[in-house]
C-alpha distance (Angstrom), angle and dihedral (degrees) to the residues before:
residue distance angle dihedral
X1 . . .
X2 3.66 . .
X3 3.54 93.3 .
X4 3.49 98.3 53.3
X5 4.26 115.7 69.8
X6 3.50 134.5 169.3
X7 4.02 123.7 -172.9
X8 3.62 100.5 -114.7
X9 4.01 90.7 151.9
X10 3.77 89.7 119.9
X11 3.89 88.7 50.9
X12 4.36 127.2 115.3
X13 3.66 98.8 -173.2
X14 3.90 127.2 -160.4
X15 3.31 120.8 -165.5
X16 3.72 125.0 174.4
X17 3.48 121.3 -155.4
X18 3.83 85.7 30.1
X19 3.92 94.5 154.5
X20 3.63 92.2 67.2
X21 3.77 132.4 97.8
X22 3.65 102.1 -104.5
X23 3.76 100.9 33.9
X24 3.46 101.2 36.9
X25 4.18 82.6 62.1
X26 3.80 82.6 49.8
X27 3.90 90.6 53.5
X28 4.44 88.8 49.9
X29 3.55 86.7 41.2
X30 3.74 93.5 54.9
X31 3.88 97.2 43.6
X32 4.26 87.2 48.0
X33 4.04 82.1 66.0
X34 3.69 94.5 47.2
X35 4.00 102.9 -97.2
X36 3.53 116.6 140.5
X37 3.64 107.1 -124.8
X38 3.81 136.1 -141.1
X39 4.19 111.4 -163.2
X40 3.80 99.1 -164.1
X41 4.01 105.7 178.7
X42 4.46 129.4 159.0
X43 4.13 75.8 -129.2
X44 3.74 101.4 71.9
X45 3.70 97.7 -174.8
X46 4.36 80.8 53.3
X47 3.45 89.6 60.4
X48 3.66 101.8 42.0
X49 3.94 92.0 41.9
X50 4.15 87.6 61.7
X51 3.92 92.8 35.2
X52 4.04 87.5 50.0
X53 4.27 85.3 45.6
X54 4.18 93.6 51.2
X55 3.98 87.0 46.0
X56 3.50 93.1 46.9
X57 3.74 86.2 54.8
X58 3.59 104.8 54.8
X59 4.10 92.8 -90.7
X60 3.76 119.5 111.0
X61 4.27 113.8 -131.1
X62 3.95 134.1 149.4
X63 3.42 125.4 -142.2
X64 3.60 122.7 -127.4
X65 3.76 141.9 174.6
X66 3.64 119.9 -143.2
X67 3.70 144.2 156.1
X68 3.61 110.4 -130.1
X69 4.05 87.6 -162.3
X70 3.68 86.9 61.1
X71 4.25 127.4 68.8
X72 3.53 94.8 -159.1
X73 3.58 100.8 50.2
X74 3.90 76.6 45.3
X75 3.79 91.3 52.5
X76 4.15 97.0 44.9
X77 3.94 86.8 49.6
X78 4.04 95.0 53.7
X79 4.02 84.9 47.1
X80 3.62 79.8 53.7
X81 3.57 93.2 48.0
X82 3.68 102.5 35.2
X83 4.35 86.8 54.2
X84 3.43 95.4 43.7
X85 4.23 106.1 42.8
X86 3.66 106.1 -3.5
X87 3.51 133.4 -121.7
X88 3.84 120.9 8.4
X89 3.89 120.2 -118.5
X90 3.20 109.0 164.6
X91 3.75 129.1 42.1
X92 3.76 126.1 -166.3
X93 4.06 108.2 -161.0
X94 3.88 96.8 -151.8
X95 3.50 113.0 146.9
X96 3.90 114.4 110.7
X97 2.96 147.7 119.8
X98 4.12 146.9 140.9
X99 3.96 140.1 -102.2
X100 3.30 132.4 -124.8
X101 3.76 91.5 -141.1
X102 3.49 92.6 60.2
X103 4.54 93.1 50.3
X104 3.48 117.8 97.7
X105 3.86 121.6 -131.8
X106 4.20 94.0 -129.6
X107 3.45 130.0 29.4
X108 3.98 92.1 -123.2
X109 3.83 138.1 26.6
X110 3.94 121.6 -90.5
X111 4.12 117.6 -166.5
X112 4.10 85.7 -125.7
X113 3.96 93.4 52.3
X114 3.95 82.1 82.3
X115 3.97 102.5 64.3
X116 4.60 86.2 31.1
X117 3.80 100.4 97.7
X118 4.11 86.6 -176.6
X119 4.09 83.5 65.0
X120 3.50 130.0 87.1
X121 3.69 112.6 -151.2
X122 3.68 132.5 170.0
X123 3.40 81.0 -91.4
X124 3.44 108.5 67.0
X125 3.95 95.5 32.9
X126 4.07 103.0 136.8
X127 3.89 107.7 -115.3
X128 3.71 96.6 -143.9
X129 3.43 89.0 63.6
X130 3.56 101.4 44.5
X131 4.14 72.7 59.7
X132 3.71 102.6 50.0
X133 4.45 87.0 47.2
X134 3.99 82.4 62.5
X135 3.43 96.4 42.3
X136 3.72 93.3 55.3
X137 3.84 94.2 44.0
X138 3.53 98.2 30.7
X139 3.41 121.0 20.0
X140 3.90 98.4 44.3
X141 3.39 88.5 55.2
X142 3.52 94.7 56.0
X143 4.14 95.7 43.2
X144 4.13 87.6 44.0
X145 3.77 92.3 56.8
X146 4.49 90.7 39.9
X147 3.62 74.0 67.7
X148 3.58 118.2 39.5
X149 3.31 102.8 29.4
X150 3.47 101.6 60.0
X151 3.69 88.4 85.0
X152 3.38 88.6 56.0
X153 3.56 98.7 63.1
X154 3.86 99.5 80.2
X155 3.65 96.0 30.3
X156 3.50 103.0 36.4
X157 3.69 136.2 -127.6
X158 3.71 160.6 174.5
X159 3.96 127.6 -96.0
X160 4.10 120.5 -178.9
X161 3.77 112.4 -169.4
X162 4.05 113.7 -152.4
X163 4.37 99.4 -131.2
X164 4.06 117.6 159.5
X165 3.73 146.0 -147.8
X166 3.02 93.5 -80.3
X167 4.20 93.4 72.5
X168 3.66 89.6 59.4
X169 4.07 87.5 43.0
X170 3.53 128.0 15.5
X171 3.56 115.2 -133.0
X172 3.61 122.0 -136.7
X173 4.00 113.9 -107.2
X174 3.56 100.7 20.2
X175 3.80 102.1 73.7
X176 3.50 99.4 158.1
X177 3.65 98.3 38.9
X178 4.29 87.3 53.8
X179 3.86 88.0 43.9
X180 3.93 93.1 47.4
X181 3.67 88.4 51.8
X182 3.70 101.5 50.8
X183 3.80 84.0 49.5
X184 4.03 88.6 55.4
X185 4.11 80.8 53.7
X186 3.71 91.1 46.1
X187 4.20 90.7 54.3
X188 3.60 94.8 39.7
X189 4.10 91.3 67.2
X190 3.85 93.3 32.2
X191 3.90 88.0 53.8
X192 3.63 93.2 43.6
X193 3.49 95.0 58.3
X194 3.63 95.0 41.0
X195 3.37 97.5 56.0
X196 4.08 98.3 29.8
X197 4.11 86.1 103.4
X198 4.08 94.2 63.9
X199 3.76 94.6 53.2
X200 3.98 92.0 -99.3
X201 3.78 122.0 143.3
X202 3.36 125.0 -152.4
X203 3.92 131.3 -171.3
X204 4.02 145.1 134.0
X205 3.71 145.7 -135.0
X206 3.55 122.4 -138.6
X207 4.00 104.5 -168.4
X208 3.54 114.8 -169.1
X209 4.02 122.8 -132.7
X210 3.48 113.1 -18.3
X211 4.24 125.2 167.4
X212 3.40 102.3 -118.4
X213 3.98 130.3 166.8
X214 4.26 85.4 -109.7
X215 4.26 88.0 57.2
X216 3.52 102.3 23.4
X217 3.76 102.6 101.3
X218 4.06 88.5 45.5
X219 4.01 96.6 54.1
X220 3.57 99.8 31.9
X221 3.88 119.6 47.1
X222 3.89 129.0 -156.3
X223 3.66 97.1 -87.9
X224 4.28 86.0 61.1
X225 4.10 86.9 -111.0
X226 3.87 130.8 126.5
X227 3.90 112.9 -85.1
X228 3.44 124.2 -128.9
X229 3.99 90.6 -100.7
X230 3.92 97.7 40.4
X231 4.42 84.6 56.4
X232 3.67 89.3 54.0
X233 3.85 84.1 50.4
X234 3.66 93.2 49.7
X235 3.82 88.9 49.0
X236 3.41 94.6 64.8
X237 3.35 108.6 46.1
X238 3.67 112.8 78.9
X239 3.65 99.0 -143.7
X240 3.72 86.5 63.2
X241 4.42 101.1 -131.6
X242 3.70 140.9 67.2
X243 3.71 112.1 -97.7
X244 3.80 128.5 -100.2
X245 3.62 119.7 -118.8
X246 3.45 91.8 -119.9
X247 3.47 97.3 64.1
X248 3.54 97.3 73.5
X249 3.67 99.1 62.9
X250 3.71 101.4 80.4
X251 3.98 89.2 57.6
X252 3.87 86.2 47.6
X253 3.68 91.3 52.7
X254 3.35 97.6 46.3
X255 3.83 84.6 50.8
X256 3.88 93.0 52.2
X257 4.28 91.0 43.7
X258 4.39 105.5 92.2
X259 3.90 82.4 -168.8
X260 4.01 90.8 51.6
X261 3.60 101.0 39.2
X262 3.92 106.3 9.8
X263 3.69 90.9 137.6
X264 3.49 97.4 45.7
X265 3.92 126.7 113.1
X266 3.41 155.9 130.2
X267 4.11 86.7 33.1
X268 3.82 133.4 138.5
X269 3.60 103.2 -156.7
X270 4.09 117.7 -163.9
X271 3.42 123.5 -132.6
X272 4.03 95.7 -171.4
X273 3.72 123.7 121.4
X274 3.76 89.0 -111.4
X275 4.26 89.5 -57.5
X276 3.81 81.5 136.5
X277 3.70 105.0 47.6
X278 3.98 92.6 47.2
X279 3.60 118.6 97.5
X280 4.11 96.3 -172.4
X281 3.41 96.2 -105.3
């Protein structure tokens, strides 16, 4: 990515969910093009471990734990923010993630899956977690941006909301993770033309498959091979591999540019290897 800068030296940058593979490369990423960064993450030592990696780089960040389910940890971290590097004005929604409780054990219904305690059907999938899945997708990004957008409002700004494949297609046994998504989708447009009057832009990224610590174990098995699930994934995507972090950040600094993409919002932009655009046959 070093051929490819943006001017982001005016910048504060949130991003939630900053200790995690793909953001915390949005959060270096950022700093590289002069934004001063904010790594907000439920995992302090996360956050601070990426902060501590951007200052030890010539960047300037803060770590910060926060729960995204919770305003006032919300609030305490934009006092945090606010003290330390001003004004937030641009917000990075991403905090996610999925439950095991709410994951089927097949990818379709059998009759016999009824009377098979050892199966999880759609059935038996445990409500409350099908509620904390869109509270993590969903609802923190709805709380997160109550509180630092606000700012925004009379000074303008940018937000990008993290959403997935799975909103354009749901994939089988994660219901409520697919659902969760397509409501992050849903937001993103609502928001943007909401908030279109006070300057505000507001889009998403949907990156395809990506190893991360939250899928590892389900893609790649103990031997270091493919899964069963992560070949069907490979399958169908026509450039034939799961993505590398790194390949998201040109489409998130196009994002963050107002001279690149000053017009645009409301979108979802895929990141996918053409996962989206293939029909399986």
């Amino acid at each position: 990515m070093d051929s490819f800068k943006v001017n982001l030296s005016n910048t504060v940058a949130v991003i939630t969910g900053g200790g995690g593979v793909l953001c915390s490369a949005f959060a270096k990423e950022l700093a590289k093009n002069g934004a001063q960064v904010a790594v907000l993450d439920i995992n302090e030592a996360a956050a601070q471990s990426v902060a501590d990696e951007i200052n030890n780089n010539d960047g300037k960040a803060i770590g910060i734990a926060a729960d995204c389910l919770s305003k006032e940890s919300l609030e305490n971290a934009y006092n945090i923010v606010r003290s330390q590097l001003g004004n937030c004005n641009l917000l990075i929604n991403g905090a996610g993630g999925n439950n095991p409780q709410a994951t089927t054990s097949h990818e379709t219904m059998q009759p016999e899956y009824l009377e098979n305690t050892d199966e999880v059907s759609f059935f038996d999938l445990n409500p409350a977690a099908f509620d904390k899945v869109f509270s993590l997708n969903v609802k923190a990004a709805v709380i997160t941006t109550q509180v630092f957008a606000r700012d925004m409002v009379k000074a303008g700004g940018n937000i990008i909301n993290i959403s997935s494949m799975n909103a354009f297609t749901p994939l089988t046994k994660i219901p409520a993770y697919s659902s969760a998504k397509a409501a992050v989708s849903n937001f993103t447009q609502w928001l943007a033309v909401y908030l279109a009057p006070c300057g505000i832009r507001v889009n998403a990224i949907a990156p395809g498959f990506f190893i991360t610590n939250q899928n590892y174990s389900l893609l790649i098995d103990k031997q270091g091979n493919y899964t069963p699930r992560a070949q069907k994934i490979i399958s169908h995507t026509p450039m034939g591999r799961f993505g590398k972090p790194e390949e998201l950040l040109g489409t998130l600094l196009w994002l963050c540019s107002d001279e690149a993409s000053g017009f645009v919002t409301g979108t979802v932009i895929p990141v996918d290897g053409g996962f989206s655009a293939y029909s399986g046959v």
